[in-house]
C-alpha positions, 0 to 999 in steps of 0.5 A, a space after each residue: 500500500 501507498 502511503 496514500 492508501 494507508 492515509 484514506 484507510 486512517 480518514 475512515 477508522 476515525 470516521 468509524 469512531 466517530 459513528 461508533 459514538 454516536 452509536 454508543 459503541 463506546 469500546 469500537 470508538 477507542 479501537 477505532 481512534 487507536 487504528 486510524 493513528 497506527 494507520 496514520 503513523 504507518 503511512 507517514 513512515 512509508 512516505 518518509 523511509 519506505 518502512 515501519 516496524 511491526 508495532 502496534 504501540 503509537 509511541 514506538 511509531 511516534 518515536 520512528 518519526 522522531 528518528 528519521 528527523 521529525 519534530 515531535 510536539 508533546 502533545 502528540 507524543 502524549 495522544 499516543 501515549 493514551 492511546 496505546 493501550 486501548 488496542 488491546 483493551 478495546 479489542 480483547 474483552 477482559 483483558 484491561 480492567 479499562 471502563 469503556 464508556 462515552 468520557 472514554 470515547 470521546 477522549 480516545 477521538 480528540 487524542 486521534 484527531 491530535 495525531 491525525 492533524 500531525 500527520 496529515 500536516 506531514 502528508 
């Protein structure tokens, strides 16, 4: 995949998000933040090196970024930092003690929408 490819999939888990909130499908809402940035990131490193490590942890990705020359704002280093966890918590029924309820969500899509005004400035 291009990382044009990989950028329209990010638009479209966040997009899911947003309708999962709606929908109140609260634990879909933070999977789906936590997707659109891992695609988002993945993307801006097939731009820049052609290559991303097999991760699922943001912050490892985030700080990829941050080794091929890229500037890392704290605030976006913190959104990843909260979002991590939430690929396997979101994902795994009982295996994190985490409350998936809308405060959560909503949290989870401002963290996503964070990273994804980063990125798509880089793109």
């Amino acid at each position: 995949m291009t990382y044009l490819e990989w950028a329209e999939r990010a638009r479209f888990f966040l997009k899911e998000g947003e309708r999962y909130l709606k929908e109140g499908v609260y634990w879909a809402a933070c999977f789906n933040a936590h997707q659109s940035v891992e695609f988002y990131l993945k993307g801006i490193l097939i731009k820049l090196v052609n290559s991303y490590p097999f991760t699922h942890d943001l912050s490892v990705l985030v700080d990829e970024l941050e080794k091929v020359g890229i500037s890392i704002p704290e605030h976006v280093r913190l959104s990843s930092d909260y979002l991590t966890p939430h690929y396997t918590g979101a994902r795994y029924p009982g295996t994190k003690s985490i409350i998936y309820d809308r405060r959560r969500a909503e949290r989870c899509l401002a963290h996503a929408k964070v990273i994804a005004e980063f990125v798509e400035a880089l793109l």
